[in-house]
N, C-alpha and C positions, 0 to 999 in steps of 0.2 A: 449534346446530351444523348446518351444510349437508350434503347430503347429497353424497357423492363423485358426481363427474361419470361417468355412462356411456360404460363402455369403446367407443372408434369399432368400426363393423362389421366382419366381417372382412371377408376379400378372398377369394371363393370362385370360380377360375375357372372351376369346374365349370356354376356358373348364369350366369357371363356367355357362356358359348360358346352353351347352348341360348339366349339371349335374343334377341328382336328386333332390337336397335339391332345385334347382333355380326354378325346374319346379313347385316344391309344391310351394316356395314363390309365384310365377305365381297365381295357385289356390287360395293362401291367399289373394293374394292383389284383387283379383275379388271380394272374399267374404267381405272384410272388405270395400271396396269402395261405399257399401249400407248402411251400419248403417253409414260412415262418412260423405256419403254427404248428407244424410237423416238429421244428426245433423247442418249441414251446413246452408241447405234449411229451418231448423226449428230457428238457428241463424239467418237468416235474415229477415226469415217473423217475429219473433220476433221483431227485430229492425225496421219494417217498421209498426206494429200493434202500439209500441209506439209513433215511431214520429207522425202518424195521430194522435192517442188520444189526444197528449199534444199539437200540434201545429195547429189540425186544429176541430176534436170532443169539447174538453174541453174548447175552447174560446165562442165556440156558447153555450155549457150549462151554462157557467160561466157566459158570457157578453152578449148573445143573438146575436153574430153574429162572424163577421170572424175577427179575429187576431189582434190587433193594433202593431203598428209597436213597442212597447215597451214591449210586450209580452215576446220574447227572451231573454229579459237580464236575470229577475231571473233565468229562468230556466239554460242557460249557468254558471251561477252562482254556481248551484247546480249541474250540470255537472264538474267542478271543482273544488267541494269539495267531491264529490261521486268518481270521479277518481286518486284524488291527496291518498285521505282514502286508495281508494285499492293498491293501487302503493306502499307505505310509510305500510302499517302493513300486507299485504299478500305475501306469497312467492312469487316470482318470481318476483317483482316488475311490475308486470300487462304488462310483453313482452318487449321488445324491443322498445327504443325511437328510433321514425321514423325520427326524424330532421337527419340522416343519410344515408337515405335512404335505397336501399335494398344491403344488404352485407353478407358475409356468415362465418361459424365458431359456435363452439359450442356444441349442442346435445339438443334432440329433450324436451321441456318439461315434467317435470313428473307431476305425478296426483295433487298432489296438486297444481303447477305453474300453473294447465290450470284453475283451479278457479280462481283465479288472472286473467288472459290471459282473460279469459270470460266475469268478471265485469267489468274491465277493458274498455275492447272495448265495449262492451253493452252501461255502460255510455256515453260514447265518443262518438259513433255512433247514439243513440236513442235523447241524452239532445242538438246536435246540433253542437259540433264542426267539425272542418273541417277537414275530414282522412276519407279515404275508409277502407272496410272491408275487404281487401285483404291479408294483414297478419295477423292481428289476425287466418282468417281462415287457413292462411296456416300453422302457428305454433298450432293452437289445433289438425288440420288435423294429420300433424306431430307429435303430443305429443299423440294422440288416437290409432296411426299406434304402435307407439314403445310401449302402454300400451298393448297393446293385445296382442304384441310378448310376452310378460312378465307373461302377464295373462297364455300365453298357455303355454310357455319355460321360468322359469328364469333364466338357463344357455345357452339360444339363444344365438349364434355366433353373433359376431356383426355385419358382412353380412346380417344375418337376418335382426336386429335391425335396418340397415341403409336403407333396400329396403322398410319396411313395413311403415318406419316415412317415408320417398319419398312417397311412393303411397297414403300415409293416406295425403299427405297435395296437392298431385296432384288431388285427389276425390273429397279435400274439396272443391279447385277453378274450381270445372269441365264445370261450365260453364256461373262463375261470368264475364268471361270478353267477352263474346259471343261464345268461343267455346273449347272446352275442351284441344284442342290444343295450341291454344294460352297461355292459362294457365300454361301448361306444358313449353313450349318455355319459358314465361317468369321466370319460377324456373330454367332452364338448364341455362338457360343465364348466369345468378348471378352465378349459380355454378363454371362457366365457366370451364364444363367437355365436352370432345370431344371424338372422334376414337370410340374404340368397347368400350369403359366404359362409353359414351351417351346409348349407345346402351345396354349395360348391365341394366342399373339404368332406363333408358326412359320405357322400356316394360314394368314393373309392375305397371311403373306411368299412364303410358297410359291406359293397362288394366285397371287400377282404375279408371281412370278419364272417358273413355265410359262408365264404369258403372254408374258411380255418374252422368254422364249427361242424361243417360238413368231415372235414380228414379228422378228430377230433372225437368224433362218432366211429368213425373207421377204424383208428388206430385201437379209439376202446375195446372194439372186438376184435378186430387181428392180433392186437397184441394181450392181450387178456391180462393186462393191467389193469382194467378200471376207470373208471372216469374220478377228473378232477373236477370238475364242476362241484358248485357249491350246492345243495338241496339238503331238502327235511324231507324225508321220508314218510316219517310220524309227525302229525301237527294237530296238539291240542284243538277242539273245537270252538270255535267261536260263536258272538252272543253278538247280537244288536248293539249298538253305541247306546250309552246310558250316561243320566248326566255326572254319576258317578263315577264313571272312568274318564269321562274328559274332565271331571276334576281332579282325577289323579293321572290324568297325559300333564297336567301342570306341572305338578310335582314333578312326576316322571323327568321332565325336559330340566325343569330346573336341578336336580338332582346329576343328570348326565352331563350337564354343561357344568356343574362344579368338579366333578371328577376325571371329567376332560382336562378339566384347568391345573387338576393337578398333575393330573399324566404329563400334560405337556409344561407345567415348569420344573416336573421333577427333570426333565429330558433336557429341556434347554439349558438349568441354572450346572445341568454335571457337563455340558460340553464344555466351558472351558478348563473342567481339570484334565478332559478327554486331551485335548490339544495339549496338556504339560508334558504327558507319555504319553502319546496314542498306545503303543504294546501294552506298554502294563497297567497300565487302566483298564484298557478294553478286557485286559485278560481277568483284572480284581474285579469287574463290572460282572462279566462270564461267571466265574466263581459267588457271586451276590446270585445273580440269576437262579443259581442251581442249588446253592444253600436254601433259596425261597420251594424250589420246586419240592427239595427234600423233606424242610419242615410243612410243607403240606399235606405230603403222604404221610408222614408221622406224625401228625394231630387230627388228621380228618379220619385214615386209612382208607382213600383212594389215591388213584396212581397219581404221580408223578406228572405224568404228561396231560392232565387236564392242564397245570399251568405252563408247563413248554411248548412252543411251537407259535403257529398261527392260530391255532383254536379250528379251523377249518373243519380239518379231520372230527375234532370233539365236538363241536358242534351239534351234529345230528343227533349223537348219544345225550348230549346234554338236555336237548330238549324234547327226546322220547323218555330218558328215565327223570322228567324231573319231580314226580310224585316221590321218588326215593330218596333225593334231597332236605334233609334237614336244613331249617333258618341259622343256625349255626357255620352249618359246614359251606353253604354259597356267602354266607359272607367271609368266612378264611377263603373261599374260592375266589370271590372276587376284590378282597385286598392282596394275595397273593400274585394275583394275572394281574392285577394293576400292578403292581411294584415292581413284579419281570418285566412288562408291557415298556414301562416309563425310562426302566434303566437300561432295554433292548436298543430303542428308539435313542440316546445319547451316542452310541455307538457303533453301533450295528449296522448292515443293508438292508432293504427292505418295505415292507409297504406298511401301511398305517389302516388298514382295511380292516382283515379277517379278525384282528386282536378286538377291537371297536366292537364288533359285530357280536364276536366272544360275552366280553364282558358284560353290553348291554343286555343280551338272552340271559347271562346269568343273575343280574338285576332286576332283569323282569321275572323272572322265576321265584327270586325271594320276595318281590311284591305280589304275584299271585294269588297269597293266601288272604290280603289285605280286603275291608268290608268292600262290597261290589266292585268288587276288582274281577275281570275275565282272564284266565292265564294266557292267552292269545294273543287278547289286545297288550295285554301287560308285557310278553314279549315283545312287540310288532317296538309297544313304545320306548321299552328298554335299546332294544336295536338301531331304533330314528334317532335318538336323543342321545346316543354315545358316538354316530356315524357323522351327525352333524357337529357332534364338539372338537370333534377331531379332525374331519377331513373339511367342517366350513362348506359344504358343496350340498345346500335345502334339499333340493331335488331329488339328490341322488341318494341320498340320505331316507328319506320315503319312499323311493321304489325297494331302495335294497331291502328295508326291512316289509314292506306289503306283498314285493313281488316272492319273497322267501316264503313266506307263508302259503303259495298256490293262492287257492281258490278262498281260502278265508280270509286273505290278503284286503279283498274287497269291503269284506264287514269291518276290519279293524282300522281303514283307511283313514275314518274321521278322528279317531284318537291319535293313529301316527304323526298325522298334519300338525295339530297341534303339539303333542311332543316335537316332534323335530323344530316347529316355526319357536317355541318358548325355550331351548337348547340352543339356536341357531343366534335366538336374540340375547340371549345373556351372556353367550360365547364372545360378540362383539361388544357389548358392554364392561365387560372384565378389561381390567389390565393385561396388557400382553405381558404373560408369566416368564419369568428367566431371562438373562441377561444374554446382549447381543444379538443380531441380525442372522438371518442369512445370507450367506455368501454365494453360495451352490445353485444348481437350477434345481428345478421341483421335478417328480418322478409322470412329469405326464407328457406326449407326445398332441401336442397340438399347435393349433394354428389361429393368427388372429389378424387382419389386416393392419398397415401402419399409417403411421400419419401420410404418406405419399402417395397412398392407395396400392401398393403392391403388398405381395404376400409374405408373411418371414414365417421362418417353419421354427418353433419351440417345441423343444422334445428334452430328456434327462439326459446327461450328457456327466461327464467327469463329475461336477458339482463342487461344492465347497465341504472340505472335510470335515 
């Protein structure tokens, strides 16, 4: 009789962190954290060089002045045929469909998916629909991290391959969501890795990510484009928690988890007509988009582009002029962003972030006015309770909306908790809305140990279209 086969070794991060090969991955991920966020910062001033020209340069040279409200439709038009194109004949299917939100599994894209990955969200982001740029970057970051292990070792250990696609896709986001931490939290989150193998995986992402937000800084001023980073500028003041407003964080959260639910079955239950034509869907999807953006300007008479885009950019604006918002016009505002938001997401590339983030502030704004309600807390909660029904990630879902706030961020902290934790629990009590699975990997670059104790690298990668 044989002898039973020897249990595999275990996985002890403790002696891979003190090891040699960990300290150079260390050194690599510092080095490689400058060309990736360098590519980063040049992807999104890219995307912000286009949407001026075409939505606000090219109407004045065209027309001799600024925008009419019918402007968008073509061009969403041609955002749905320029993205359905890439999706439908280039590898990788142009990433991961975000109606999913962010989920993990996989491996990091290869050279040729990131052309995909790149067109992809270019379109998507630049012609006006509605998705942040938060995964795409995080699956190129990822897909440029694992090409340079390859570049320098093509029998790199997969240890390797799984630290350097982490840290390539932690540089990317180092300081798209205001700080290079947060960023990081929101990959660890999705990954849902803890003990010393956070701690293993987190170092060379972090090293990366101060780097990236270091050159990110640089570029802002060398190249006097601006910063991408996400910030309020102006931030309503806030008031002491009352038990007033943490009975309206209830509402609040139940409120964002039903309109989550329906963002995300509007998104799920059109993919499979998406998959009949991918072209001509995506392109009659594009043209809904733009017809919503138009009838907006035309019933509210504000622009257009409060409902296109990520909301990023609008943001700031929204929540310094929200005194000059009529109850009326935020809720055309925000059935509007929902309806672009829901039918972006069935189609589109993209992240499921900036639009959440959107919608909630403009929810918490039309509750504002509500008895003991503080405009603050009301946004802090509107932002927890729509980031949680969407992205599923507690956590991360309370910093984005506390730490957005600064320093008031603190006071309103006890009502976001609850908003997000009563959003977060109703989101998992609901029916999963829309028919069908996902097939695709999710738009996050992480890591999690496996049943054998070694390490697999999950990052966004082609996905399921």
């Amino acid at each position: 009789m044989s002898e039973p086969a020897a249990p595999p070794p275990s996985f002890d991060p403790a002696v891979v962190i003190r090891s040699k090969p960990y300290i150079a991955a260390l050194l690599l991920a510092a080095v490689l954290g400058v060309p990736i966020s360098a590519i980063a910062y040049g992807f999104l001033a890219l995307v912000a060089v286009v949407q001026r020209y075409i939505f606000d340069g090219l109407p004045h040279q065209v027309l001799g002045g600024p925008a009419p409200a019918w402007w968008p439709v073509p061009w969403l038009v041609l955002c749905g045929l320029l993205t359905a194109l890439t999706i439908r004949y280039l590898p990788g299917t142009g990433g991961h469909s975000p109606a999913f939100g962010f989920k993990t599994g996989g491996g990091p894209p290869t050279g040729r998916e990131l052309v995909g990955i790149f067109l992809a969200a270019l379109t998507t982001l630049s012609l006006g629909a509605v998705l942040g740029p938060e995964a795409p970057l995080i699956a190129i970051g990822g897909g440029l991290g694992a090409l340079a292990v390859h570049l320098v070792k093509k029998d790199a250990p997969p240890m390797a391959l799984t630290i350097m696609a982490s840290a390539g896709s932690f540089a990317a986001i180092s300081t798209l969501l205001g700080s290079p931490v947060l960023g990081a939290f929101l990959i660890m989150e999705a990954a849902g890795i803890g003990g010393m193998t956070l701690s293993l995986m987190a170092l060379p992402g972090l090293l990366a990510s101060g780097v990236g937000a270091l050159v990110f800084v640089g570029l802002d001023g060398w190249t006097g484009l601006g910063s991408f980073s996400l910030a309020l500028p102006v931030v309503p003041p806030a008031e002491p928690p009352t038990l007033a407003t943490l009975g309206w964080a209830v509402i609040m959260g139940a409120a964002g988890a039903l309109l989550g639910w329906l963002i995300r079955w509007m998104a799920l239950s059109l993919r499979p007509v998406v998959h009949l034509n991918r072209v001509l869907v995506t392109c009659a999807l594009g043209l809904l988009v733009g017809l919503t953006a138009m009838a907006y300007q035309l019933i509210s008479g504000q622009s257009f582009t409060q409902v296109l885009f990520s909301g990023q950019d609008a943001l700031p604006e929204l929540v310094e002029h929200a005194a000059s918002y009529s109850l009326p016009v935020l809720v055309l505002l925000i059935a509007c962003k929902t309806l672009a938001y829901g039918l972006s997401l069935s189609a589109f590339r993209g992240g499921p972030v900036f639009p959440s983030m959107f919608i909630g502030a403009a929810l918490g704004i039309a509750a504002g006015g509500l008895p003991g309600m503080n405009l603050a807390a009301a946004i802090g909660m509107g932002i927890g309770a729509m980031c949680a029904a969407m992205l599923r990630l507690p956590l991360t879902s309370t910093l984005l909306a506390t730490l957005l706030l600064g320093v008031d961020g603190v006071a309103v902290t006890p009502q976001v908790v609850v908003a997000v934790a009563v959003a977060f629990v109703i989101t998992n009590v609901l029916p999963v809305p829309g028919p069908g699975t996902d097939s695709g990997h999710g738009p996050t670059a992480s890591v999690a140990p496996d049943a054998a104790g070694s390490v697999q690298h999950r990052a966004s990668s082609g996905g399921g279209p």
